[in-house]
C-alpha positions, 0 to 999 in steps of 0.5 A, spaced: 611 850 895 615 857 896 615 861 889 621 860 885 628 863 888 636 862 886 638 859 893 640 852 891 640 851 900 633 852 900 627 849 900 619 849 903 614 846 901 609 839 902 605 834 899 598 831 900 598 825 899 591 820 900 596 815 905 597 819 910 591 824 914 597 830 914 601 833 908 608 831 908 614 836 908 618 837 903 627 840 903 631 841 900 634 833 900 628 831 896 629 837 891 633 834 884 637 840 881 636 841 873 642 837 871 643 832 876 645 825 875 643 819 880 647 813 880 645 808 883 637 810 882 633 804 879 627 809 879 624 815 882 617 819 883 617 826 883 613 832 879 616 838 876 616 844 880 619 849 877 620 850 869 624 855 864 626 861 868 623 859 874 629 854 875 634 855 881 640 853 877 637 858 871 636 864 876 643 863 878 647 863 871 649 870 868 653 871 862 660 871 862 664 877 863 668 879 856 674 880 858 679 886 855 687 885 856 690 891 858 694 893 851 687 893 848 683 897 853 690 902 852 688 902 844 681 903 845 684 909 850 688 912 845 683 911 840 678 915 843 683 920 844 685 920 837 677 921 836 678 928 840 684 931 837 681 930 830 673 933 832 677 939 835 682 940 829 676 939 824 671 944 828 677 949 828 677 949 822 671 949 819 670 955 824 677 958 820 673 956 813 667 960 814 670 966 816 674 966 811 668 965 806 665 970 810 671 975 808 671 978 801 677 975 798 672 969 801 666 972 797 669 972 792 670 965 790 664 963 793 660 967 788 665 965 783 665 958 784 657 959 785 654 962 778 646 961 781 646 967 785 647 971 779 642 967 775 637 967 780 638 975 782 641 980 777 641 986 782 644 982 787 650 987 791 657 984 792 659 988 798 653 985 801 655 981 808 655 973 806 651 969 812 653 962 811 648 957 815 648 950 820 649 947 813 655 949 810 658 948 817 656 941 817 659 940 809 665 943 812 666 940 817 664 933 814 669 934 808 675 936 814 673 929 818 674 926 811 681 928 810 684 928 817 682 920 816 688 917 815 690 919 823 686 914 825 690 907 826 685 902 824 691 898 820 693 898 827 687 893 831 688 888 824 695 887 825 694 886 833 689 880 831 694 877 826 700 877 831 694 874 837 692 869 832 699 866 831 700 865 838 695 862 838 697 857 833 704 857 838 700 856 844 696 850 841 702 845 837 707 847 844 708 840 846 711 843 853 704 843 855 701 837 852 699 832 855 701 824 853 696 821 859 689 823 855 692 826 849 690 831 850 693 838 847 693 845 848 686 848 847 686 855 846 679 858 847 680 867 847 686 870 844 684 877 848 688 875 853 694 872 848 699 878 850 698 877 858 701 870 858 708 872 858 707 877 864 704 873 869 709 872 875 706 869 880 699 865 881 694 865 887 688 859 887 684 858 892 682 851 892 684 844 888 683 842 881 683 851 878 691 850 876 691 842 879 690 835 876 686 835 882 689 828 883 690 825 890 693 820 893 694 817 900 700 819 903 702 818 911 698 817 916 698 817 924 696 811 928 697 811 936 703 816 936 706 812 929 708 816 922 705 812 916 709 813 910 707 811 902 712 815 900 719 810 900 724 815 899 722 819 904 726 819 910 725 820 917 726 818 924 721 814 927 718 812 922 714 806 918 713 806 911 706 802 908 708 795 905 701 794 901 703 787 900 704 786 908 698 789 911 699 784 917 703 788 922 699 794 919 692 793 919 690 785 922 686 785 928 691 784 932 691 791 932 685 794 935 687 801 933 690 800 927 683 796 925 678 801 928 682 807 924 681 804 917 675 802 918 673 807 920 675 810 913 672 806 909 665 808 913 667 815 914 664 817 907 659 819 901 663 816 896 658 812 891 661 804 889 661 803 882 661 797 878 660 794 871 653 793 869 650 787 871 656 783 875 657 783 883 661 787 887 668 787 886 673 790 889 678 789 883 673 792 879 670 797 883 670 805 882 669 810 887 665 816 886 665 822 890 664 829 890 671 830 893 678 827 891 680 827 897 674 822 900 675 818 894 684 817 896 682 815 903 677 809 901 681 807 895 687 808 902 682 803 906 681 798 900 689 797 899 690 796 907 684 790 906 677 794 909 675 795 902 668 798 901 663 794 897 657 799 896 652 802 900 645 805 902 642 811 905 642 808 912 647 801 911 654 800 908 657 795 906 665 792 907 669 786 906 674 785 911 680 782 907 683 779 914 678 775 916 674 774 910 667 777 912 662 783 909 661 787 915 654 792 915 654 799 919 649 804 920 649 810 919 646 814 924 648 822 921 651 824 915 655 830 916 656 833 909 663 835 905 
């Protein structure tokens, strides 16, 4: 097989096998993902290709960015300005300190201050030049970084993360955003972006279910020039809402095109069938399973509307007509993915 690569699209390889003179070819269909779930598999052979590191899904991962809010990212600027300011204030004065030791006056108390000069050397003239080394400048500046300390705002930093986590605490007992159906309350995670909230103004998303309960529901359709409606308070000319419990002027047999647009939903799918462990197919116990809400409204629209869809293989799916009692079987020809 090709050597380990992070598209998940992808994939060359064959079997040999003692059943057929030729080696089989091997895609990306027959390929399981680290982490997939099979539904409706009893069992299945296979052989590890690819472990650790080598997996396509680990080569695709990457560490999650660590996200910084403005106001922190303009502290951590101020405090590396803070830094400067008081490097070129302790260097000045460490430079304004030597001269000054270096002077007579400075002298002076330097020989005072340092009695080993004279103990070591007797003779030692005091109107020679002193010359202080790197290591007084070091010690001089050190001791000046050290008294300017207090104009560096670590308490600042403390009182921030105090102040983020008592909105925190606010954010997670709102009841505004708690929610009854799940019981599920406000959970949250970061308190780096805490002080943000209160700016957002407007948000853009791109697909369903970032912002969304990602819930879909049948709406309307259109069937030989005729709006559909679900919604009953909805109000437009030439229109005809959806009654779920008359379904004969609807979806009968009497009417070709109204037939053939729901069974063509209830068959037009990927959507798995799902039913508890151990019992019949059942419609009134059944659960859809897609990879998109959207198929799953559709096929659970079609069952309402008496097409309901059973279960499924491969190359045969299966589905009951409620008008005339019987289970219909059709090929699947091709698969268009979602």
């Amino acid at each position: 097989c090709e050597l380990p690569t992070p598209s998940l699209y992808t994939f060359s390889g064959s079997v040999d096998t003692n059943l057929s003179e030729s080696a089989v070819s091997v895609s990306v269909n027959n390929v399981l993902l680290r982490g997939c779930v099979l539904r409706q598999t009893k069992t299945v052979y296979g052989a590890v290709i690819f472990t650790g590191h080598d997996t396509k899904l680990y080569k695709n991962a990457s560490s999650a960015p660590f996200k910084v809010s403005y106001l922190m990212k303009m502290m951590n600027r101020c405090l590396l300005l803070v830094f400067s300011f008081q490097a070129i204030i302790c260097a000045t004065n460490t430079f304004f300190a030597k001269r000054f030791s270096e002077s007579d006056v400075g002298k002076n108390q330097v020989y005072a201050s340092n009695p080993y000069f004279l103990a070591n050397d007797p003779d030692f003239n005091f109107n020679s030049k002193l010359e202080l080394g790197i290591g007084f400048e070091i010690e001089t500046w050190l001791t000046f970084v050290v008294a300017y300390s207090n104009l560096i705002p670590i308490s600042l930093y403390v009182a921030l993360e105090l102040v983020k986590l008592f909105q925190v605490v606010l954010i997670n007992n709102d009841k505004e955003m708690y929610h009854e159906d799940t019981d599920t309350p406000t959970n949250a995670r970061t308190s780096n972006l805490v002080e943000e909230l209160g700016q957002v103004k407007f948000i853009f998303s791109d697909k369903t279910g970032t912002l969304t309960c990602n819930m879909m529901e049948f709406a309307c359709c259109s069937i030989s020039g005729i709006k559909y409606h679900t919604v009953k308070t909805f109000d437009s000319s030439g229109s005809t809402f959806l009654d779920t419990n008359k379904f004969k002027d609807l979806g009968g047999e009497a009417n070709f095109a109204q037939s053939l647009f729901w069974k063509l939903l209830s068959v037009c799918h990927t959507v798995l069938a799902e039913y508890p462990e151990g019992e019949e197919p059942d419609l009134n116990k059944v659960k859809y399973q897609a990879a998109s809400p959207d198929e799953a409204a559709l096929v659970s629209a079609a069952k309402e509307m008496g097409y309901g869809f059973l279960k499924g293989t491969p190359v045969l799916y299966q589905i009951k007509n409620a008008y005339s009692g019987e289970i219909e079987q059709w090929e699947i020809l091709m698969v268009i993915e979602f």
